[in-house]
N, C-alpha and C positions, 0 to 999 in steps of 0.2 A: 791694521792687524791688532788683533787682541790677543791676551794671555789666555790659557789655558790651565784651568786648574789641575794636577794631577789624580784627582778623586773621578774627574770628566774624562778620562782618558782611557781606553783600550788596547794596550800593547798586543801589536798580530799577532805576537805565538800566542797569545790566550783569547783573542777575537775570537775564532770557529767555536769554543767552546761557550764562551759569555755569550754570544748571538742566540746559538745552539738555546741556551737554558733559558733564555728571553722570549725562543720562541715554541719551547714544551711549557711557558707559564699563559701565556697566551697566542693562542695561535691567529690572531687575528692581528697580530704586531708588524705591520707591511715595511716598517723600519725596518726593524731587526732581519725581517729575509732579503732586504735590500743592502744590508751590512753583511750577512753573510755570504751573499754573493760576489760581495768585493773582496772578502778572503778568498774564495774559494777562487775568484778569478787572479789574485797575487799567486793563489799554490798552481797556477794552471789548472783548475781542477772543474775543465769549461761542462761537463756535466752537470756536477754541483750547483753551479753557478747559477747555469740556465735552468735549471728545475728549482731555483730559489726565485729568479725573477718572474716565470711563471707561475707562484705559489703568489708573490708578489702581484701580481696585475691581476690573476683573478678576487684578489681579497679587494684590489682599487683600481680600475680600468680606469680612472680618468687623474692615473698618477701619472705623469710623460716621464720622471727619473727609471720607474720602471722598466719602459717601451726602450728609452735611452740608455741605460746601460745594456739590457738585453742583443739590442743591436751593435753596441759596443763589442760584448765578447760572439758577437757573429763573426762579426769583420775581424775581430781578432786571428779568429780562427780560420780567416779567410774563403769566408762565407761572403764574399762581397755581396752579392744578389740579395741572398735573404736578408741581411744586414740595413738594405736601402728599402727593399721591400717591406722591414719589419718595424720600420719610424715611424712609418703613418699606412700602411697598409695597400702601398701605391706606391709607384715608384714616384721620388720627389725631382722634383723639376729641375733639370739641367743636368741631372746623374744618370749615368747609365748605367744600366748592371751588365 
């Protein structure tokens, strides 16, 4: 484990907002909509969230953190199905939905 500088660091009450302005400077930043997806999924805010990871995979379809967290706040939400169907586009082996 490493240290962390404090200047590297994003405290969440100002994450949505720092992401936010990262990604009105360029909009092709698949990081920054993948950061705010993870705030938006700590606020619950599972709309947000999911229209961030899909802004996300269209900018990089052959990101898997993308696909991965997306199906994350599926199943969250207790989407099981679409969740396992939404990994790999098929249900994965040994899982039922």
């Amino acid at each position: 484990m490493g240290d962390a500088r404090a200047s590297d660091v994003v405290r969440l009450d100002r994450a949505f907002a720092y992401f936010t302005d990262r990604i009105n400077r360029d909009r092709s930043d698949v990081f920054s909509y993948l950061m705010r997806a993870m705030v938006d999924e700590s606020n619950a805010d599972w709309q947000g969230a999911l229209a961030d990871c899909e802004a996300a995979i269209r900018l990089d379809a052959k990101n898997p953190w993308s696909f991965e967290l997306r199906a994350n706040i599926w199943e969250a939400n207790h989407a099981r199905r679409q969740a396992v169907m939404g990994r790999a586009g098929r249900p994965m082996g040994g899982i039922r939905a």
